[in-house]
Legacy VTK file of the C-alpha trace (Angstrom):
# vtk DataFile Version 3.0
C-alpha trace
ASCII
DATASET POLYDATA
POINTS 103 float
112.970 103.016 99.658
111.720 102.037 103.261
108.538 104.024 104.466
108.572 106.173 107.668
107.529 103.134 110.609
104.299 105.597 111.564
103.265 105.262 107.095
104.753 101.528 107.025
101.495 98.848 106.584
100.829 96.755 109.510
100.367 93.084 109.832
97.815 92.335 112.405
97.919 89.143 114.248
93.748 88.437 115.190
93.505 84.751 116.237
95.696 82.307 117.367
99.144 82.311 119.778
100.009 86.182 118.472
96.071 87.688 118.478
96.466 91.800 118.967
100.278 91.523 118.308
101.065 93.422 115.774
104.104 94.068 112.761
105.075 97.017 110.492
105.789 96.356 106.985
108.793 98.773 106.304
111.297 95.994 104.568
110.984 92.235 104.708
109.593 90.506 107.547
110.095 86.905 107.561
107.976 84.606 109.044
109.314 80.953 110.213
110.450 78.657 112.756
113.901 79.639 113.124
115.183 81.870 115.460
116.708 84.627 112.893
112.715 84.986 111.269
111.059 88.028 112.691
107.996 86.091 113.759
109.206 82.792 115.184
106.396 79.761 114.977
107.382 76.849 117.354
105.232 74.851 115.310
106.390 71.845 113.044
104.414 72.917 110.266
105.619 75.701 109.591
108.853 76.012 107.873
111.948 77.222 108.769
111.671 79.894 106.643
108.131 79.626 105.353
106.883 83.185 103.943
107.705 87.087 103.796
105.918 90.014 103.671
107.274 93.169 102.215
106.428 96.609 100.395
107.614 98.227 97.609
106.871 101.226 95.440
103.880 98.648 93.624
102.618 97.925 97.303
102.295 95.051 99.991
103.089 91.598 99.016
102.816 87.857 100.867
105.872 85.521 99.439
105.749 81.867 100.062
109.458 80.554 100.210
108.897 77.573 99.004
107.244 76.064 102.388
105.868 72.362 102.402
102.234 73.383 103.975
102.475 76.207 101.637
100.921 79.439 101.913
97.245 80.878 101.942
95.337 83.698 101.718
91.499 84.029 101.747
91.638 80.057 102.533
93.004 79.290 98.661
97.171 78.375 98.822
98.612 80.702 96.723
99.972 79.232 93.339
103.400 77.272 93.012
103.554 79.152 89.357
107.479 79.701 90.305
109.513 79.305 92.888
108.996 81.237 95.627
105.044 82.438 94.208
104.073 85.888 95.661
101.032 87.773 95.476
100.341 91.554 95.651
97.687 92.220 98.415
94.832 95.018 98.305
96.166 98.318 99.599
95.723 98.761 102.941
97.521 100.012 105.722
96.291 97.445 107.846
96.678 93.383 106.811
95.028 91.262 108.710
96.349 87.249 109.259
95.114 84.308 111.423
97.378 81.622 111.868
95.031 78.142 112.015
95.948 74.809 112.433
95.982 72.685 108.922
93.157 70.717 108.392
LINES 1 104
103 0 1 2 3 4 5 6 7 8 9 10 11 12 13 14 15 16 17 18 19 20 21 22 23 24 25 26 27 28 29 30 31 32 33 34 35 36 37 38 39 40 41 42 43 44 45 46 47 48 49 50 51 52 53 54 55 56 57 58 59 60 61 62 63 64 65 66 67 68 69 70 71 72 73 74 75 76 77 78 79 80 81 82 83 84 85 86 87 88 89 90 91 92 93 94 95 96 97 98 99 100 101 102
């Protein structure tokens, strides 16, 4: 069951190429280099299809597809327990990401 756009959580852009832009959460969106992802990222490190947000009845959640970089959140790569790893994030309507060069 997809949530009314104006109730959907937001993903919030706040440093890098897409600062301010922001997403709603009201399915999956995809996040990649190619051109079918939602949020394209000309950037070689980041996989073709590299992670996906989406929300459910149990609440917002960051997938890693299986990406070579991998993905992070509070600076810690979220585990490669299986294939792709996901992790629920606190409720919030608003999530926040910044998209940072690797080290």
């Amino acid at each position: 069951m997809h949530q009314p756009v104006d109730d959907a959580p937001m993903l919030l852009a706040q440093k890098g190429p897409f600062d301010g832009q922001r997403w709603s959460i009201h399915g999956n969106l995809l996040i990649g280099r190619d051109d079918d992802c939602d949020i394209v990222i000309p950037n070689r490190q980041v996989s073709r299809h590299h992670a996906r947000f989406y929300a459910d009845d149990e609440g917002v959640w960051v997938e890693d597809l299986g990406s070579r970089n991998g993905t992070h959140f509070n600076g810690a790569p979220l585990q490669q327990v299986e294939m792709p790893s996901r992790l629920r994030l606190p409720s919030s309507s608003c999530i926040s990401v910044q998209m940072q060069p690797c080290p």
